[in-house]
N, C-alpha and C positions, 0 to 999 in steps of 0.2 A: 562241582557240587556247590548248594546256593543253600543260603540259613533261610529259614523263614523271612524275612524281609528283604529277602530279590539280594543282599550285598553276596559278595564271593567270601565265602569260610576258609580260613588260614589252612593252606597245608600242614598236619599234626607234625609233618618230619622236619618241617623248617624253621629252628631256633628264632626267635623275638631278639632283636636287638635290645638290649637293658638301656632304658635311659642314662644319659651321661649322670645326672645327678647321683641317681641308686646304685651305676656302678662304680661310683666312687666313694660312695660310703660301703662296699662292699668291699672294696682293695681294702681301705681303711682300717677294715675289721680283718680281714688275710693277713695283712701285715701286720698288725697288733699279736697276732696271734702268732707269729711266727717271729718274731720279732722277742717275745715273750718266751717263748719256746728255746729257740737257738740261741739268743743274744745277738746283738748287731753286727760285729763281725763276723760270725760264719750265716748269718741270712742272706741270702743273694738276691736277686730280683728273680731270678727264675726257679725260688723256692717261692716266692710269692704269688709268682704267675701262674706256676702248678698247683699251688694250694687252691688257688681261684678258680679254675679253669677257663685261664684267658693265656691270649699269646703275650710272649717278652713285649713283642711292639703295640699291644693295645694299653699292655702297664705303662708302656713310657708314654700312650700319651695323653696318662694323666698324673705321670710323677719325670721330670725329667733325669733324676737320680736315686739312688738308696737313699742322700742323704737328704735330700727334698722329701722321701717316701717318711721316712722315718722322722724329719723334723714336724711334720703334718700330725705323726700320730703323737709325738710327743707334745706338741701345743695340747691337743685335743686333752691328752692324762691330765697335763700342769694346770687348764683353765675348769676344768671338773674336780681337778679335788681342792682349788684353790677358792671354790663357789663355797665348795660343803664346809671346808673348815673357815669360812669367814660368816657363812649363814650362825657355827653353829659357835662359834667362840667371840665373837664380837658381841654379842647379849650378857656375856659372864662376865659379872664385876668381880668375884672372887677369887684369886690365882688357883687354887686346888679347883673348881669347876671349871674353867676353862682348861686346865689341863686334862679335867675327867672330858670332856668336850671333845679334846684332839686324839685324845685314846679311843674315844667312840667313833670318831670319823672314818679313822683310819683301821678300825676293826671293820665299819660295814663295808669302807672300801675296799679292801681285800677280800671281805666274804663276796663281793656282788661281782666285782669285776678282775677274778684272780689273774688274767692271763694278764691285764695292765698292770696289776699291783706287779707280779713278776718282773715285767720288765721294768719297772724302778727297782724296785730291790736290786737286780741285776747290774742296774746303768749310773745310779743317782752320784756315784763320785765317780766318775769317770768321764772327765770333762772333755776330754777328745772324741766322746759321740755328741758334743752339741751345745748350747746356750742352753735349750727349752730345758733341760732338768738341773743343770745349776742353777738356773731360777728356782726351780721347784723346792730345792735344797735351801739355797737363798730363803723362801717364804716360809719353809717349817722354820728356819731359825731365827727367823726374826719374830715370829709368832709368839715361839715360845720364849725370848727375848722379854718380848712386851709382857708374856704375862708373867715372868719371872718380875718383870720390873714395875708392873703398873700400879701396885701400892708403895713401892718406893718412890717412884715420882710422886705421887699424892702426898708424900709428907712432907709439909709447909718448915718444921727441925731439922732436915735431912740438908748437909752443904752441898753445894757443887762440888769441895773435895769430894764427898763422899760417897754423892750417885756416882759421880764419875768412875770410880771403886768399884762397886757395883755393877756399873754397866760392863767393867772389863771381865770380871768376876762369870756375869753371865755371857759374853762370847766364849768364855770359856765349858761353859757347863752345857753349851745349848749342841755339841757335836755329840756329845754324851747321850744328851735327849734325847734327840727324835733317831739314831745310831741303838740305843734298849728300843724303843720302842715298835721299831720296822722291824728287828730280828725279832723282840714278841709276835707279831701280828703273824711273820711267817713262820715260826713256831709252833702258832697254835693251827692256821694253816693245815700243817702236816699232820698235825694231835688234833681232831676234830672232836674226841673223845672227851676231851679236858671239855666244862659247861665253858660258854663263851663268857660269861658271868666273870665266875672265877677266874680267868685269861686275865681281861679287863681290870678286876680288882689288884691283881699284880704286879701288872704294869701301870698302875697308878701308885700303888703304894712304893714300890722300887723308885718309881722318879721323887714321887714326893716327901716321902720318909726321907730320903738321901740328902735332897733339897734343905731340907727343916734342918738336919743336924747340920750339913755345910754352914746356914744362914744365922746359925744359935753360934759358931764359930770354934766346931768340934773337928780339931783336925788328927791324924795318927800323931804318935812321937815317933 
């Protein structure tokens, strides 16, 4: 059988090889998703494979291992949410905005992309799946480091004794932080009923209420 311009018409029954390139953001996406789903230890590769419908040996050979598979998709999470919260918190001179900043990133980015957010939640201290999210971990906390501290360095009164104070003060607080803030986001997640609003406004006022008394130097007896 011939198309109108004389070429030979594809047998309907015989599968298209997927370009290399699309089938590898298509594993990408299988494995994120399964990944997210099971968590990295009971994911296999040939839950991956079946998820896709590809064979074990076409996956390998574009992942040579789970731990290749999964540190691929881990870059992938770490340099997309590390875009949105430096697009959207590096413009905010004022510590309570940049923290309303980091609550809103991390709200759209669980609403848009749950099965990633999942698997951070899942992974983000559990240093034995990888580098790529102890960075991740790493960059929320120094984030909210900076902006815990970026008006304290601006004060020209403030000693070296004292930022330094300070700075230990907030390694201390910053595990606290973004630890409310990820169990909110998956939270409301599950409660889609709560307005996202009010979500947001809670998890802002929880860190920074808290914040303000710690920093006025209100502590229990």
């Amino acid at each position: 059988m011939t198309d109108t311009t004389g070429d030979v018409a594809p047998d309907p029954g015989v599968r298209r090889r997927m370009p290399h390139a699309r089938r590898r953001e298509q594993l990408l996406q299988v494995a994120l998703e399964e990944f997210g789903r099971r968590g990295y230890h009971l994911t296999q590769m040939e839950h991956v494979a079946a998820a896709a419908q590809v064979s074990k040996a076409l996956l390998y050979q574009h992942f040579t291992s789970k731990e290749d598979l999964f540190a691929e998709v881990t870059e992938a999470i770490v340099a997309d949410i590390t875009q949105r919260l430096n697009e959207a918190v590096l413009g905010e001179q004022e510590s309570v905005e940049g923290i309303r900043a980091m609550v809103r990133v991390l709200f759209d980015y669980g609403t848009e992309k749950p099965d990633a957010w999942a698997l951070v939640v899942r992974h983000l201290d559990k240093p034995e799946v990888g580098l790529e999210l102890r960075e991740l971990r790493d960059r929320l906390g120094g984030a909210f480091a900076d902006i815990l501290l970026r008006r304290r360095r601006a004060d020209p009164a403030l000693s070296a004794a004292a930022l330094e104070a300070n700075e230990r003060r907030a390694r201390l607080l910053v595990p606290l932080m973004y630890g409310s803030m990820l169990s909110m986001v998956s939270w409301w997640l599950d409660h889609p009923e709560i307005p996202r609003e009010r979500a947001e406004r809670m998890a802002l006022e929880f860190i920074w209420l808290g914040l303000d008394r710690l920093r006025h130097g209100e502590r229990l007896r």
